[in-house]
MDAnalysis code that builds the backbone (N, CA, C; Angstrom):
import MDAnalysis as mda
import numpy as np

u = mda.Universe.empty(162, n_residues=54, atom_resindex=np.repeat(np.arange(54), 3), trajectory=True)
u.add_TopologyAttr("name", ["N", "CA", "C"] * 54)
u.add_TopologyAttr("resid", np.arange(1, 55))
u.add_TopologyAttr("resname", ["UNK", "UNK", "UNK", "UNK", "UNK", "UNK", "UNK", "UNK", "UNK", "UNK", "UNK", "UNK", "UNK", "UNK", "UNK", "UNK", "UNK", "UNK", "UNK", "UNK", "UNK", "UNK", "UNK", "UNK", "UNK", "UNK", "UNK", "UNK", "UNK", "UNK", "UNK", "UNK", "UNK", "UNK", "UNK", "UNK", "UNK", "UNK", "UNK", "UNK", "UNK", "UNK", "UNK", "UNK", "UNK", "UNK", "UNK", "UNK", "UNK", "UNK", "UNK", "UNK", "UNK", "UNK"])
u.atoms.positions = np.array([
    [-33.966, 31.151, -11.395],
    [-32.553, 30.949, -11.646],
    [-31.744, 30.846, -10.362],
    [-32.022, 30.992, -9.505],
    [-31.450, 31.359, -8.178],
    [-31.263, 29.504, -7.464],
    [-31.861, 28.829, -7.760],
    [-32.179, 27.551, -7.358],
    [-30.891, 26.540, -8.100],
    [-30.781, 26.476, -9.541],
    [-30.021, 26.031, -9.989],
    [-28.273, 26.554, -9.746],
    [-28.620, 28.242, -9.811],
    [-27.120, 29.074, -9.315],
    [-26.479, 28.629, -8.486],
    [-27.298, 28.148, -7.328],
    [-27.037, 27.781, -5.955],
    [-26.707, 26.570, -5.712],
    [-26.810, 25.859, -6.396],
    [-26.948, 24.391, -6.582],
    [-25.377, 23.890, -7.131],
    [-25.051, 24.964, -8.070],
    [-23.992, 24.757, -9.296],
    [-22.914, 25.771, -8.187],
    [-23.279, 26.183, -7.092],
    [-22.252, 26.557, -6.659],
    [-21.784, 28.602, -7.301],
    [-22.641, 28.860, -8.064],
    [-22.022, 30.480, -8.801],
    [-22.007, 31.847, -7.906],
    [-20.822, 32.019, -7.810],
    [-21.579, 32.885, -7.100],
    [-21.897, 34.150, -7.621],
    [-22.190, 34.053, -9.399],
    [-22.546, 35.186, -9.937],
    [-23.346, 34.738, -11.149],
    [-24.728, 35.423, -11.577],
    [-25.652, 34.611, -11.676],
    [-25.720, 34.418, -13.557],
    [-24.611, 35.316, -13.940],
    [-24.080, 35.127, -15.215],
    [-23.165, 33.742, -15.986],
    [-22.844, 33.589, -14.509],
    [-22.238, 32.210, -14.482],
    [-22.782, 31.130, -14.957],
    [-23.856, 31.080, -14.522],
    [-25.404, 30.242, -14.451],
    [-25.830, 29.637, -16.050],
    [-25.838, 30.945, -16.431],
    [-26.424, 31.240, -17.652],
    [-25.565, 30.840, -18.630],
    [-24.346, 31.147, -18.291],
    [-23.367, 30.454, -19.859],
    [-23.539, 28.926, -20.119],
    [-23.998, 28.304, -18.803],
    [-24.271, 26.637, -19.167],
    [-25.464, 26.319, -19.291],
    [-26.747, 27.584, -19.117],
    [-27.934, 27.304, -19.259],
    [-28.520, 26.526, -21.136],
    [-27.318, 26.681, -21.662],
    [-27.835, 26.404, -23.196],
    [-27.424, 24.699, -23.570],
    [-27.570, 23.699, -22.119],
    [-27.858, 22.606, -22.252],
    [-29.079, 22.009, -23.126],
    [-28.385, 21.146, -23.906],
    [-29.666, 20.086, -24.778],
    [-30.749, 19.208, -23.594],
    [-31.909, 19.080, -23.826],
    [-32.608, 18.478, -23.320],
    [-32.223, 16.817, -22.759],
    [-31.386, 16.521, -23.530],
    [-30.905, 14.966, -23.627],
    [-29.862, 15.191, -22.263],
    [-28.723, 16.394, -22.262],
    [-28.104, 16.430, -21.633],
    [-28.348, 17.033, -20.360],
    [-29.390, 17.692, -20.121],
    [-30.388, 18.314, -18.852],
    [-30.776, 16.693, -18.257],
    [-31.494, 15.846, -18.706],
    [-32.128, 14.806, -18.279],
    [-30.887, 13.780, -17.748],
    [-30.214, 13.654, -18.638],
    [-28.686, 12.522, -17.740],
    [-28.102, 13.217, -16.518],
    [-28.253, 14.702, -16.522],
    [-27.842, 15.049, -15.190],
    [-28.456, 15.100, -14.372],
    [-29.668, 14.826, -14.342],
    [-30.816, 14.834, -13.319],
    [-31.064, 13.499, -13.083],
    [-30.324, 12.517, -14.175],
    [-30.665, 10.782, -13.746],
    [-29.463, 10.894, -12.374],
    [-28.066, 11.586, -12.923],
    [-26.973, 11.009, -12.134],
    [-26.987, 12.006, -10.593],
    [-27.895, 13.165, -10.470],
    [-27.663, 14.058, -9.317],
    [-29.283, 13.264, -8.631],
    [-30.111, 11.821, -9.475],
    [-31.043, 11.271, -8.380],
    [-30.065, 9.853, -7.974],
    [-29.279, 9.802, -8.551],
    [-28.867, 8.230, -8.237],
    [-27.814, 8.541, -6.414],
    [-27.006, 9.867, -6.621],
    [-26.373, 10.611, -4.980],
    [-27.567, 10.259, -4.091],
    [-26.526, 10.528, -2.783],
    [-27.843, 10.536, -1.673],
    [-27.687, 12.120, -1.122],
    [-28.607, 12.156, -0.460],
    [-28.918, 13.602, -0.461],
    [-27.953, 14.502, 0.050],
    [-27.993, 15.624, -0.033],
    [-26.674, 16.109, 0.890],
    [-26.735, 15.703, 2.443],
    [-25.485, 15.659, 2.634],
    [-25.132, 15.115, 4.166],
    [-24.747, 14.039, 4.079],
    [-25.532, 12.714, 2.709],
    [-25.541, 11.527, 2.890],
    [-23.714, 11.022, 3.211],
    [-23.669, 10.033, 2.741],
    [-22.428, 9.364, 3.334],
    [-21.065, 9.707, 2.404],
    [-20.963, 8.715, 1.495],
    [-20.060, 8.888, 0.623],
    [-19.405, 10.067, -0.581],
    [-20.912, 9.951, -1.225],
    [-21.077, 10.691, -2.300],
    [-21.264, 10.198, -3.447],
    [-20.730, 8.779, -3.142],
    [-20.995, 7.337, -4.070],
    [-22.097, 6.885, -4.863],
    [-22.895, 6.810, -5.743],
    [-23.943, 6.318, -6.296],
    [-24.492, 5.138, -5.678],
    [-25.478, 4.976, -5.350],
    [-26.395, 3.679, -4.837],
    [-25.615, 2.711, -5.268],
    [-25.222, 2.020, -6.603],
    [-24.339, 1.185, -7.008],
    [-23.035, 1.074, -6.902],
    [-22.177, 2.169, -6.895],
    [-21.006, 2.006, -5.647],
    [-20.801, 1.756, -4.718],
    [-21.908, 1.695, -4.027],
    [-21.812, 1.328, -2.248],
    [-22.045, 0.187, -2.633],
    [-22.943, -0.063, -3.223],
    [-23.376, -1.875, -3.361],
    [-21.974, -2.746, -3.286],
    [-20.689, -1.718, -4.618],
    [-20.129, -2.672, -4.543],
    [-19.442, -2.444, -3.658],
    [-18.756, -1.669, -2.927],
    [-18.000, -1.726, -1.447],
    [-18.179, -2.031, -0.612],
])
């Protein structure tokens, strides 16, 4: 739990847990849209296809 806490920013690990009761459908679209970012540090924050279009 410490991985996702950290990730989501909590800084209390109860926090974590009240959004842990995501649907599978909705676990997976957030993991499409947090691979489409570039990594931290990267540039914008923009999706691969936003930069395209700018």
């Amino acid at each position: 739990m410490a991985a996702p806490q950290a990730l989501a920013g909590h800084a209390d690990l109860s926090t974590t847990m009240r959004y842990m009761h995501l649907s599978p459908a909705s676990l997976n679209q957030a993991i499409r849209l947090l691979e489409q970012r570039d990594p931290v540090g990267g540039n914008s924050g923009a999706t691969k296809a936003e930069e395209k279009q700018n």
